[in-house]
C-alpha positions as CSV (number, residue, x, y, z in Angstrom):
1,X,80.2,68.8,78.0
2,X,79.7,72.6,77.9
3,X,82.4,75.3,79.6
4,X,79.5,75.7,82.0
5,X,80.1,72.1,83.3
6,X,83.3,73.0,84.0
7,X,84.9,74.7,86.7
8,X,82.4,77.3,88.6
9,X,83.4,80.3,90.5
10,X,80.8,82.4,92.9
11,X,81.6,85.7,94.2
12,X,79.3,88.1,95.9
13,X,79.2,91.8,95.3
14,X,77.4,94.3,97.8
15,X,77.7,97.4,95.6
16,X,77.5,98.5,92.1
17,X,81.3,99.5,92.5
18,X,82.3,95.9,93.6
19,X,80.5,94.5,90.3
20,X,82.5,97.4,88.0
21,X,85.8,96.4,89.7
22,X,85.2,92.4,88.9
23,X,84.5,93.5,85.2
24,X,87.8,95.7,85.7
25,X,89.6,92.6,87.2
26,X,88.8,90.6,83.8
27,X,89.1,93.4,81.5
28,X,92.9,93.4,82.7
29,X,93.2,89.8,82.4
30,X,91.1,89.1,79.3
31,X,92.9,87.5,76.2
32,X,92.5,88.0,72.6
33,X,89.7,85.4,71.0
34,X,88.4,85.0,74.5
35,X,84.1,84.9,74.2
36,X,82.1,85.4,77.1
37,X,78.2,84.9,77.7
38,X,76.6,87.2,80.1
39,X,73.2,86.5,81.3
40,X,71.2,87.8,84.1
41,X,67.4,89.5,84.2
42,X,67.1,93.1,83.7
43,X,68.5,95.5,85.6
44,X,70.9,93.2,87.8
45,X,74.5,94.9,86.7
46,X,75.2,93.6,83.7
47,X,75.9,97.1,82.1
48,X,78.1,97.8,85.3
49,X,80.2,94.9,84.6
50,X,80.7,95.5,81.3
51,X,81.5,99.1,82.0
52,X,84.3,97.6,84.3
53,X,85.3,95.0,82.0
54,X,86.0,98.4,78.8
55,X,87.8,100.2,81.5
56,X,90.0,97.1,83.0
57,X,91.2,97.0,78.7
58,X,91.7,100.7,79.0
59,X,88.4,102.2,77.3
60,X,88.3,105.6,78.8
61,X,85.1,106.4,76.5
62,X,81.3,106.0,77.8
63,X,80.3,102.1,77.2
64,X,76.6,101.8,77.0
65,X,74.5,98.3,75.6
66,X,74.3,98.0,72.1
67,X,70.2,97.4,72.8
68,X,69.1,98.7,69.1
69,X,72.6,97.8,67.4
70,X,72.9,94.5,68.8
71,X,77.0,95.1,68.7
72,X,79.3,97.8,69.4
73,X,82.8,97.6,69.0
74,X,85.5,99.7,71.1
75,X,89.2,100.3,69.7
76,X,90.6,102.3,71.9
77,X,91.8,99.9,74.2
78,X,94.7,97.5,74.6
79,X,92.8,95.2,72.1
80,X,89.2,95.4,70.4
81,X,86.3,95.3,72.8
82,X,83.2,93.5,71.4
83,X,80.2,94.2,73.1
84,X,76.6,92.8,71.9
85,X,73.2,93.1,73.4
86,X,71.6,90.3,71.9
87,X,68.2,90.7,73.3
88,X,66.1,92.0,70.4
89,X,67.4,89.1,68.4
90,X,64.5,87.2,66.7
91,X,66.3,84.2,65.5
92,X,70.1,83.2,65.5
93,X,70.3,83.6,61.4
94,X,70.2,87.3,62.4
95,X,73.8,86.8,64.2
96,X,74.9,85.5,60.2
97,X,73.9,88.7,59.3
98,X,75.7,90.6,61.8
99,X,79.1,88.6,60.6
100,X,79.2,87.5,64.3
101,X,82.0,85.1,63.3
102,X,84.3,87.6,62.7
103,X,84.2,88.9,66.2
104,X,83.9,85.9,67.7
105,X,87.0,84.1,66.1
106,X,88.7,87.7,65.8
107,X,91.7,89.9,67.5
108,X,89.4,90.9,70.6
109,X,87.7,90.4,73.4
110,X,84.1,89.6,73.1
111,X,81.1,90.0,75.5
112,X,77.3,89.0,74.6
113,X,74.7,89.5,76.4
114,X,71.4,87.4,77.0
115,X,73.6,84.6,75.3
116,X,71.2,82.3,76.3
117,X,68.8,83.3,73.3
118,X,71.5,82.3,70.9
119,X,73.3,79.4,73.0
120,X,73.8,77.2,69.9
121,X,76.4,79.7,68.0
122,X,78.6,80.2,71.5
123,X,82.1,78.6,71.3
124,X,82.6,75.8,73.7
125,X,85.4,77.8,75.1
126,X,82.7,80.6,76.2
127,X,83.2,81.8,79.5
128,X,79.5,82.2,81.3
129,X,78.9,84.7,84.0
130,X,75.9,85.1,85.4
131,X,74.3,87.5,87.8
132,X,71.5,87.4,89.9
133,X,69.5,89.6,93.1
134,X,69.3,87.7,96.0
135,X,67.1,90.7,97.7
136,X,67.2,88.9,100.9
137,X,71.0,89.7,100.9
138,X,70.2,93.7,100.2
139,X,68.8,95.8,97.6
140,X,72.2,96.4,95.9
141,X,73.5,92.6,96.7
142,X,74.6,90.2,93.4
143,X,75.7,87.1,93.1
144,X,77.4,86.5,90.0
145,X,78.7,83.0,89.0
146,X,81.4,82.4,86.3
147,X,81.6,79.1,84.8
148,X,84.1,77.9,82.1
């Protein structure tokens, strides 16, 4: 049994402000060691999120997706902000490379997105949050469910 199996939250944001502030609310809550998997098409928020999740640990800086770098780590808050984009990952032996261990068992807070491509390296633990259009609901309407 997966994190994802477990318990299962769904909240509903009408804005790209609502989505920043959730990432804000677990920024300010997040935990050293604490891994979570972000998945969601393109353009949905995942950026926004994670822009609200850097501030919430008190990243004042710009926060953008490490696209071309696959990670990008952030100091400058109350603990290390780990931040990879793994969607230009050809296979998961590229994550060895990276040293992904070392921020995924380290001192901060990491955040991967398109986890799904590399599934078999998450920690049980992961938190998974996903976020999805629901057009139907609005243009700027997201429904992001965190399981774990």
């Amino acid at each position: 049994m997966d994190s994802r199996d477990s318990l299962k939250k769904i909240i509903s944001s009408n804005r790209p402000e609502e989505t920043f502030h959730l990432g804000m609310e677990i920024g300010k809550n997040a935990k050293p060691g604490e891994v979570y998997a972000l998945l969601g098409d393109l353009g949905v928020g995942k950026t926004v999120l994670i822009q609200g999740v850097a501030r919430g640990l008190g990243i004042t800086g710009p926060v953008n997706s490490p696209t071309f770098t696959i990670v990008q780590v952030y100091e400058e808050g109350r603990m290390p902000f780990y931040h990879f984009d793994v969607y230009r990952i050809g296979d998961v032996e590229e994550m060895d490379e990276i040293g992904y261990e070392d921020y995924f068992y380290g001192e901060g807070v990491c955040f991967v997105e398109w986890a799904n491509l590399v599934e078999e390296i998450m920690p049980k633990e992961t938190v998974w949050i996903e976020i999805r259009k629901d057009l139907s609901k609005g243009f700027d309407y997201r429904e992001i469910t965190i399981s774990g």
